[in-house]
N, CA, C and O of each residue as an XYZ file, in Angstrom:
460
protein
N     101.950    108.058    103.432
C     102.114    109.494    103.426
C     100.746    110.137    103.185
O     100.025    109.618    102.332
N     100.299    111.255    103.875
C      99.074    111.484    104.296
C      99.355    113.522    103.015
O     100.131    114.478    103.010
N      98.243    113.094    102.309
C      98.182    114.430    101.668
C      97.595    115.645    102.647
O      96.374    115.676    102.804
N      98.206    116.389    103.140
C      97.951    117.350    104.243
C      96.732    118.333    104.000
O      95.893    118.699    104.823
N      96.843    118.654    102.710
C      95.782    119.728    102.325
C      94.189    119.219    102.163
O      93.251    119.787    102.723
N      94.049    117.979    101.246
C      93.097    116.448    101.314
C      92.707    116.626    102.941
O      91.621    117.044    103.342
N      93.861    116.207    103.805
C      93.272    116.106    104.964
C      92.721    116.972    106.065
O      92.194    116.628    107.123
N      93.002    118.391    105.494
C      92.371    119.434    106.191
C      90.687    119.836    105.358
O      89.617    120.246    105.808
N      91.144    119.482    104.040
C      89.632    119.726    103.569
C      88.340    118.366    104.034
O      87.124    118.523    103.927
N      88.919    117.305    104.459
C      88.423    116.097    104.941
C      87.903    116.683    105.921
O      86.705    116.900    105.740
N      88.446    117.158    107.240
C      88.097    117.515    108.583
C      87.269    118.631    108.332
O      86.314    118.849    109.078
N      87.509    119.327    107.418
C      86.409    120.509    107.488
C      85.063    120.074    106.646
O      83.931    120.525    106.815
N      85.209    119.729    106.316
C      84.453    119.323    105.345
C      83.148    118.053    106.190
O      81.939    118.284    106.176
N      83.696    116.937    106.769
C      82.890    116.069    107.414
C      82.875    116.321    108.896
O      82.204    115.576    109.610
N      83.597    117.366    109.441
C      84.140    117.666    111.036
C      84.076    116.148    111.800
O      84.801    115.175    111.592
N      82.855    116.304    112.839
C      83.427    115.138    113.809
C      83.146    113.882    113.022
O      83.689    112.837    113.380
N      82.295    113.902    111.918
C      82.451    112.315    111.072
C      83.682    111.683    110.184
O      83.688    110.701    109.441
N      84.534    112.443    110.472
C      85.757    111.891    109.978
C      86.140    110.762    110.837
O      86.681    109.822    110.256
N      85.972    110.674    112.057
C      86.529    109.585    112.896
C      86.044    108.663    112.348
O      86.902    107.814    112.105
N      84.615    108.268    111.868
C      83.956    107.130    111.601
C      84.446    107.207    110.513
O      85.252    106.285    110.391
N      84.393    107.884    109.541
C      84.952    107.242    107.875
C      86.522    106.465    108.227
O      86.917    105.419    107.712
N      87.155    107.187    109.104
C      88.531    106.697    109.208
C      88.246    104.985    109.863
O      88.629    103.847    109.589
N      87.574    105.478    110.609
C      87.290    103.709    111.341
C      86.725    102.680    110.144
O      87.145    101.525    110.062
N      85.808    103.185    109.302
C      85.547    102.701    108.104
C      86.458    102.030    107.346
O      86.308    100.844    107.056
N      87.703    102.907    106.883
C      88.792    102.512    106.584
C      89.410    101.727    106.900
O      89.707    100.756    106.204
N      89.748    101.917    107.958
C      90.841    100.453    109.154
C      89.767     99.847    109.164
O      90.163     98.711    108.901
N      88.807     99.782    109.263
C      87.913     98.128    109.182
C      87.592     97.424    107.696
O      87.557     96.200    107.572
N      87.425     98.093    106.892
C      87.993     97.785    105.434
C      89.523     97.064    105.008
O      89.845     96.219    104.172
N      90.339     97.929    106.126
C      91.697     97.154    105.973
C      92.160     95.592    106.680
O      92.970     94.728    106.346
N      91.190     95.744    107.826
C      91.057     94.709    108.439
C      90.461     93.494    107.616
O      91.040     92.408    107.625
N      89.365     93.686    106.950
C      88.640     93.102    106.492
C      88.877     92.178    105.132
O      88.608     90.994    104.933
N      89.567     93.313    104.159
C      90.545     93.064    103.377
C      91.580     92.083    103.747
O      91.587     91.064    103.057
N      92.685     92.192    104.935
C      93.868     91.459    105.177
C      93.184     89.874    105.859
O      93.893     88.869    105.803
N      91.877     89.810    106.432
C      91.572     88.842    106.982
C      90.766     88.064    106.342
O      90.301     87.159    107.034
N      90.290     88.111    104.782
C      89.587     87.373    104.125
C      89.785     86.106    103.862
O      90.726     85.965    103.081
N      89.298     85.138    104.182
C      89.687     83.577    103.918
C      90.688     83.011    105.097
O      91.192     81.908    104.883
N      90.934     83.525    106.033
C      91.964     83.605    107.096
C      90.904     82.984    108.224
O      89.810     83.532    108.363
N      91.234     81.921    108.955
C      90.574     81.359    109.898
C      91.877     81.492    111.408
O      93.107     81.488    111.350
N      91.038     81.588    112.516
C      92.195     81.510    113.421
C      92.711     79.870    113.797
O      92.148     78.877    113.336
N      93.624     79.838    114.515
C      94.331     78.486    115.336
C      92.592     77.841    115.262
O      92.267     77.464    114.137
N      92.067     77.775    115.798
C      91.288     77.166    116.424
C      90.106     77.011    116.048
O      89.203     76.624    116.791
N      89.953     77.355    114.606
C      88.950     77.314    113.421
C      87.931     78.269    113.553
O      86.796     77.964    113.186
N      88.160     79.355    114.011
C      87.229     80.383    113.941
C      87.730     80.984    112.317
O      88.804     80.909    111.720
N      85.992     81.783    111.852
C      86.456     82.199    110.829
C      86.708     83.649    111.031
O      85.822     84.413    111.414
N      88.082     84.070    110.738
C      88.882     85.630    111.116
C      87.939     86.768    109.958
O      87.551     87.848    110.403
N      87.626     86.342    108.364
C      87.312     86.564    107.306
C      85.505     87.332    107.776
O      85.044     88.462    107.611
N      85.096     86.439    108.210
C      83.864     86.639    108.457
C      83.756     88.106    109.508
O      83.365     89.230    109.193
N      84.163     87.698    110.587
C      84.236     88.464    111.879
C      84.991     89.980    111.333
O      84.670     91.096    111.742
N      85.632     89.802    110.720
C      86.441     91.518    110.223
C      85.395     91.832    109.426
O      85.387     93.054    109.283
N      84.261     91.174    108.676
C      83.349     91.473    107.838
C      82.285     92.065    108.615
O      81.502     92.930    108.222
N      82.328     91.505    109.787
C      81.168     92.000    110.688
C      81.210     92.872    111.161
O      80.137     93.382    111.483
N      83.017     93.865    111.628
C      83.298     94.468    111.926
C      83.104     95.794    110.968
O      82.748     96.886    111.410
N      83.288     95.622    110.091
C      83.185     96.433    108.498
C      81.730     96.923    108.448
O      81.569     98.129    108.262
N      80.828     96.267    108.566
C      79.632     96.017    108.776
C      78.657     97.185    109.393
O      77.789     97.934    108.945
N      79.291     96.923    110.704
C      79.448     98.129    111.705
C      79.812     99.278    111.593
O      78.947    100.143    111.728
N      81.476     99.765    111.256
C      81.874    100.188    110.663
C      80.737    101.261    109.698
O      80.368    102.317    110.212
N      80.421    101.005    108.784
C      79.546    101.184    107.521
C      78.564    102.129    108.310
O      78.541    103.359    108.281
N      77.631    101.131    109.133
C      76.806    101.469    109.589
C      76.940    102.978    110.760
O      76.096    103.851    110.965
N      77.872    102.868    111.160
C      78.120    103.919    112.713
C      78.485    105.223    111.394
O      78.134    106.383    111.611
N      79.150    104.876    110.178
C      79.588    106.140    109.174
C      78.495    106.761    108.506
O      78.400    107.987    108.445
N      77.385    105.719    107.833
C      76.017    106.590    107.704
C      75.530    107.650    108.647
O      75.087    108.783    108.460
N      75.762    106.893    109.772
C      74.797    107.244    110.719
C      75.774    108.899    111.243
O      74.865    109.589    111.704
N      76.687    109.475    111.320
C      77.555    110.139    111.651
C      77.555    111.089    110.166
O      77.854    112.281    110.112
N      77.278    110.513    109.392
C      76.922    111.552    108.072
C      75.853    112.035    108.237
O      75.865    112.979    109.026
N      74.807    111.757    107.772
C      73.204    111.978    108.630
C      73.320    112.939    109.695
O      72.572    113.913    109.612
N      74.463    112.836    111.134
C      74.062    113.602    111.599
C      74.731    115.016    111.647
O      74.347    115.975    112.316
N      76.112    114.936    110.565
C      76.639    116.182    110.198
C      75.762    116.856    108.827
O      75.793    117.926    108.219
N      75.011    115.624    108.737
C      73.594    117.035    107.550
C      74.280    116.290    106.062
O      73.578    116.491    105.071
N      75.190    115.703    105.888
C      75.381    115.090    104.369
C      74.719    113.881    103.907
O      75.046    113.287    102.880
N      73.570    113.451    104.866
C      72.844    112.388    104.374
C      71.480    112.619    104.845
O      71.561    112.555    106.072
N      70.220    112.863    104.498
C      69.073    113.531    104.926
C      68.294    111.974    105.988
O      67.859    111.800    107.126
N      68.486    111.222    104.830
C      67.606    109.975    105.339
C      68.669    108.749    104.883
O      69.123    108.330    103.818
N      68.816    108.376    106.508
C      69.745    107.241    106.468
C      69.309    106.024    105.845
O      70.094    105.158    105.456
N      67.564    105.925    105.710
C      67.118    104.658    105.209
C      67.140    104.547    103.491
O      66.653    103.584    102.898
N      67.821    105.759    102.779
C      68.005    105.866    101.302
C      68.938    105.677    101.174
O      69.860    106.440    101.462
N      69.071    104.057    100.461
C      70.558    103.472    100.149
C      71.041    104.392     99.094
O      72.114    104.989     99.185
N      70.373    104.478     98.268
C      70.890    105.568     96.967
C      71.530    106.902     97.749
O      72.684    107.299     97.589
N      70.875    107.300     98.327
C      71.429    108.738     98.843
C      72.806    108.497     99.523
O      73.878    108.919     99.090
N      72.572    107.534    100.992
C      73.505    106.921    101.980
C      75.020    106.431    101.060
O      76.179    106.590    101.444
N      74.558    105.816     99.786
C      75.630    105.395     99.082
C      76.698    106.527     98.643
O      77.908    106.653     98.830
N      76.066    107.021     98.212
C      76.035    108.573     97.448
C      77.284    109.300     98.215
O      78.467    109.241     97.877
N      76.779    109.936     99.228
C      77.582    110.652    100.506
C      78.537    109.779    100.323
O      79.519    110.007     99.616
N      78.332    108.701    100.947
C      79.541    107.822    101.282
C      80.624    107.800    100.099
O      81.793    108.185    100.137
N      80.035    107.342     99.232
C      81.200    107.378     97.962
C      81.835    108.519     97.817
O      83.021    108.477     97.492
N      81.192    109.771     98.024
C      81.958    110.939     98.283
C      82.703    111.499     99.017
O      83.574    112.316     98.721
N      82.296    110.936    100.445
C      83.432    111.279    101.460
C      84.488    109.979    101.601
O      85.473    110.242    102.292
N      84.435    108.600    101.045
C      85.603    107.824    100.594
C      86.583    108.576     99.683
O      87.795    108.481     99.874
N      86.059    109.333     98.680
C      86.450    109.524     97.766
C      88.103    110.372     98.340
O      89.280    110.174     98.037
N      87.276    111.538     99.465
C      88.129    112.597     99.904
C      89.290    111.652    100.619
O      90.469    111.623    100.265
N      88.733    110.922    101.647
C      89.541    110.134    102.097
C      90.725    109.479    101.574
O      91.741    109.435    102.267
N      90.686    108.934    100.342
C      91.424    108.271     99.530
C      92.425    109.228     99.490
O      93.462    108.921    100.078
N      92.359    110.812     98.693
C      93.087    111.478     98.508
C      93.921    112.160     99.960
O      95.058    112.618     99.848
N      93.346    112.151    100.994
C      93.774    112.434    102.500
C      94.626    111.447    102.646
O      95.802    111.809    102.679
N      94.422    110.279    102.750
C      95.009    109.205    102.974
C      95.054    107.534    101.960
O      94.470    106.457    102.080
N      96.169    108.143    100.903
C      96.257    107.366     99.796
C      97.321    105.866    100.740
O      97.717    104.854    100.162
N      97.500    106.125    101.944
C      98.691    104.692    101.996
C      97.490    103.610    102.930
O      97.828    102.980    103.932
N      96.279    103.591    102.421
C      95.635    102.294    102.436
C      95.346    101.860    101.357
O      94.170    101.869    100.994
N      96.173    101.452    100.702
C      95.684    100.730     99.462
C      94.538     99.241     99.637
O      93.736     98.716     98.865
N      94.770     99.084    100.391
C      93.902     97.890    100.516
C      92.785     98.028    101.000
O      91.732     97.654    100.485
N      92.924     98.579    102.039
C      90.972     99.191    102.142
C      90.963     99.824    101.363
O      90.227     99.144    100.649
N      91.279    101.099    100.491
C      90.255    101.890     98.875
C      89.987    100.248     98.252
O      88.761    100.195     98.156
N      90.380     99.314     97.933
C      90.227     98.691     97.130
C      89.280     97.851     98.045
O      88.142     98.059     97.625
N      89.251     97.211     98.840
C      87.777     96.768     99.660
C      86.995     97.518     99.771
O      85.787     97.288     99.741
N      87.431     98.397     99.897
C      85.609     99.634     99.675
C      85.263     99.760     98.338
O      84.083     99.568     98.046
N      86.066    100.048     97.458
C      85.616     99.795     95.977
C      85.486     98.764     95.332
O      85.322     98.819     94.114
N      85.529     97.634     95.977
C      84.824     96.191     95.857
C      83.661     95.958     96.425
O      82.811     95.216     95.933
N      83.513     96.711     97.743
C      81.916     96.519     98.182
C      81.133     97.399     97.728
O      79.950     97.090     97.871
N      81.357     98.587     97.129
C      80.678     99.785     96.767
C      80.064     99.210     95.398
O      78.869     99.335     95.128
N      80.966     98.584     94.581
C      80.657     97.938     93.269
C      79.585     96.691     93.148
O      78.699     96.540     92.306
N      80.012     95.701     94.451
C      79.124     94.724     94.654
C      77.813     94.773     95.159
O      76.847     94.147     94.721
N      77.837     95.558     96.114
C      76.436     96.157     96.856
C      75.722     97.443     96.160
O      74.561     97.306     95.776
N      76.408     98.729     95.981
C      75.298     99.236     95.602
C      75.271     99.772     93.991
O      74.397    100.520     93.552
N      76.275     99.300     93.292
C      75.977     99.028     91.714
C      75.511     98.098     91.158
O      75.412     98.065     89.932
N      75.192     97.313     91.797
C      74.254     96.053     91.187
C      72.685     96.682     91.759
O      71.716     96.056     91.330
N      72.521     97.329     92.268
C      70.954     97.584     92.913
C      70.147     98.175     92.050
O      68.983     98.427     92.364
């Protein structure tokens, strides 16, 4: 169930970079459900949704930056920053991924609170 008001202040708020945070999300969820998961045929599923996430991450900086909420994409501190903030909205827009908020707040914790 999608908080309606969350999700109108989301869209106004990030306009066309909402697509990428959302893709962010579903690749977080992906990433999340496929951890340790290899396919039939011994590929690793875990890895590859990681790579996807990866991406993900990367195409959402880059789409912040160019709606003006990130000045310089090469400042992890800053880049983090934004990001944690427009997850944040997200979460409340769209609380029925529990499993990606919690893969993003596992990588957010691992990567850029240890730095």
């Amino acid at each position: 169930m999608t908080d309606r008001t969350a999700e109108l202040v989301l869209k106004n708020v990030y306009g066309a970079s909402t697509k990428q945070l959302l893709d962010l999300v579903m690749a977080a969820e992906k990433a999340f459900d496929d951890f340790g998961k290899r396919s039939f045929f011994g590929k690793d599923k875990g890895k590859e949704a990681e790579g996807r996430f990866t991406e993900a991450l990367i195409h959402a900086i880059m789409a912040l930056e160019r709606a003006g909420k990130i000045r310089d994409s090469k400042n992890a501190e800053e880049s983090f920053t934004a990001l944690q903030s427009a997850m944040t909205l997200v979460r409340r827009a769209y609380p029925n991924w529990p499993r990606a908020h919690r893969y993003w707040d596992d990588f957010y914790a691992n990567t850029y609170e240890q730095q």
